[in-house]
Backbone as a ProteinNet text record, in pm:
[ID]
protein_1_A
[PRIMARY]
XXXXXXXXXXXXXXXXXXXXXXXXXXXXXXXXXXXXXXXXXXXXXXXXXXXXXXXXXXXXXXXXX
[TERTIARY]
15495.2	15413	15321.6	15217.2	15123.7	15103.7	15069.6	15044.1	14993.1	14882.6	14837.6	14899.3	14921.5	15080.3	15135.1	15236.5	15324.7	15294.1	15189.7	15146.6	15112.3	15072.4	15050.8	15191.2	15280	15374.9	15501.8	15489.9	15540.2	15501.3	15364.7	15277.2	15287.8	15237.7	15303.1	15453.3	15549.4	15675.2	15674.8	15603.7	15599	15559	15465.5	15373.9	15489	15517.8	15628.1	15743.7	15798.6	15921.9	15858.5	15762	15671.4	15656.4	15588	15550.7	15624.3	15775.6	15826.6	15835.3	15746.7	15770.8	15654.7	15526.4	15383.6	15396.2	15329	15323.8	15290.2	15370.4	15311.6	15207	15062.1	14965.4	14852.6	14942.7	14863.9	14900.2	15054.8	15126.7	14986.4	15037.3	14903.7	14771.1	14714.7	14559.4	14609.7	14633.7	14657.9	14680.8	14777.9	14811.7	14697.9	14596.4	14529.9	14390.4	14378.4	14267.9	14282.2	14379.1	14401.5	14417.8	14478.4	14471.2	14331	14266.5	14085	13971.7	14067.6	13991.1	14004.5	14178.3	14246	14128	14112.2	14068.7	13910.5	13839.6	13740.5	13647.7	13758.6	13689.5	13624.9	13646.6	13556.6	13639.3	13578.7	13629.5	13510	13384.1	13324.6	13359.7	13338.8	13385.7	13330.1	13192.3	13119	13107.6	13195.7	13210.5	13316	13429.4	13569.4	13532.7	13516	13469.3	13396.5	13312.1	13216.3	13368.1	13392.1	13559.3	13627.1	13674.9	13771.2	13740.1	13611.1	13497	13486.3	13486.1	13424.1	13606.3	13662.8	13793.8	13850.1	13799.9	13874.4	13973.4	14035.3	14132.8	14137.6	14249.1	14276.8	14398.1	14494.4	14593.6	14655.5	14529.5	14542.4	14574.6	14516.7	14543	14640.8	14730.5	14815.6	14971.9	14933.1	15094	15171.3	15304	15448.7	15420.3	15509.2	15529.7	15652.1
11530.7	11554.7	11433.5	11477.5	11351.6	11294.6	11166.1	11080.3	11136	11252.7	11324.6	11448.4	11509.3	11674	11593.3	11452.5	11409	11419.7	11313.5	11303.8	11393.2	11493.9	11643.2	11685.9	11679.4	11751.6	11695.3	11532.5	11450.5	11469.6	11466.5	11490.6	11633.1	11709.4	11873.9	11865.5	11869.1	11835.8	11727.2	11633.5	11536	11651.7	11700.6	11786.8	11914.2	11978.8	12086.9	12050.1	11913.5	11870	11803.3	11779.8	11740.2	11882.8	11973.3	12053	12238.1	12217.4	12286.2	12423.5	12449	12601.2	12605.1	12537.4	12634.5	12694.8	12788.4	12891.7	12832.7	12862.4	12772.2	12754.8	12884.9	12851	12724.7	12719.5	12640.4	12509.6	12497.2	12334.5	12324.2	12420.7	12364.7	12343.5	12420.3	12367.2	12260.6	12215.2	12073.9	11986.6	11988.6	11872.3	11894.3	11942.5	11981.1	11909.4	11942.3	11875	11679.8	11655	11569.2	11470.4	11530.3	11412.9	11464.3	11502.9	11551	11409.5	11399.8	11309.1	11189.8	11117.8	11045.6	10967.3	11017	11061.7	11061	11114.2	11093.4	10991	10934.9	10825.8	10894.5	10993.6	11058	11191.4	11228.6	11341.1	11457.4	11393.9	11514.1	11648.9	11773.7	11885	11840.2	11851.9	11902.4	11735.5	11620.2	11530.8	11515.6	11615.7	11659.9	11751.7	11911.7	11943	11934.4	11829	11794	11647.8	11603.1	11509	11645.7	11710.7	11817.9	11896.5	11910.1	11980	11862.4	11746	11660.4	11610.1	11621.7	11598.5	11694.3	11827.9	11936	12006.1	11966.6	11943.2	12085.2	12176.8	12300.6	12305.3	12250.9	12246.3	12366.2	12341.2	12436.7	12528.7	12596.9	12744.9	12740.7	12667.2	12670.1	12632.8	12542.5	12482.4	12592.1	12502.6	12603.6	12618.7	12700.1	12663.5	12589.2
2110.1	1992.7	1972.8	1981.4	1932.8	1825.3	1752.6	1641.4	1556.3	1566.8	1446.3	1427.7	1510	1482.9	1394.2	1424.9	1342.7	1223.5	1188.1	1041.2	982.2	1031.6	940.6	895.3	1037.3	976.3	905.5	936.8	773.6	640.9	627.3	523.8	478.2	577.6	472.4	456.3	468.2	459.1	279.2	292.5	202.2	46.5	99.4	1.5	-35.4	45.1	51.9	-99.9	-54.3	-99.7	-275	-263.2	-419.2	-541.7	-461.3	-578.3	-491.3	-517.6	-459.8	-478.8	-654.4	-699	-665.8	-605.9	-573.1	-423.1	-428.3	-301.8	-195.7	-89.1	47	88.4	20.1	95	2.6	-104.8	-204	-173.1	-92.6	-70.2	59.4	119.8	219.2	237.4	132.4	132.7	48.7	-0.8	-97.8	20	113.1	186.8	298.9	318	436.4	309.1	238.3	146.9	178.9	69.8	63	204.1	305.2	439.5	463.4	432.8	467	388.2	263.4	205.4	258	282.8	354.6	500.3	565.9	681.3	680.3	599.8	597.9	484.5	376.3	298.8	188.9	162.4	82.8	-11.9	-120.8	-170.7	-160.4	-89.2	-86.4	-2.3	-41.7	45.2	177.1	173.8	264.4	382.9	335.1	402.5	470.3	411.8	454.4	557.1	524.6	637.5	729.4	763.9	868.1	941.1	862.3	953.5	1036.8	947.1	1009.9	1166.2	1130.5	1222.9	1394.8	1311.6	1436.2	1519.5	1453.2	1524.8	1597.7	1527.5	1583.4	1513.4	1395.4	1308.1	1258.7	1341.4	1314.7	1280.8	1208.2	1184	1049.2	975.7	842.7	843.2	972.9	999.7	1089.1	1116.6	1255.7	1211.5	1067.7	1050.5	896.8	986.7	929.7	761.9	680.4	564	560.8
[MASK]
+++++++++++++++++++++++++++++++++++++++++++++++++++++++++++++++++

């Protein structure tokens, strides 16, 4: 598993175990937001998704609940 699988899937896990009565797909756009901002320095959307975009960063749609 590589260095960034990991940290996603510490981090959703982290997020999971925080706000445990919201719906999984809400734990995950939250933890998929937030390492977006992380990651790209920014809270803008459209500066988040252009990071997400240039890394490749398909995880959102790929990881567990």
């Amino acid at each position: 598993m590589d260095a960034s699988a990991l940290l996603w899937k510490q981090w959703h896990q982290q997020v999971k175990d925080l706000f445990g009565e919201m719906h999984g797909h809400q734990k995950k756009a939250l933890a998929f937001l937030v390492i977006g901002i992380v990651l790209s320095g920014t809270a803008v959307l459209q500066r988040i998704a252009e990071r997400h975009a240039r890394t490749g960063d398909q995880r959102g749609e790929n990881a567990e609940h």
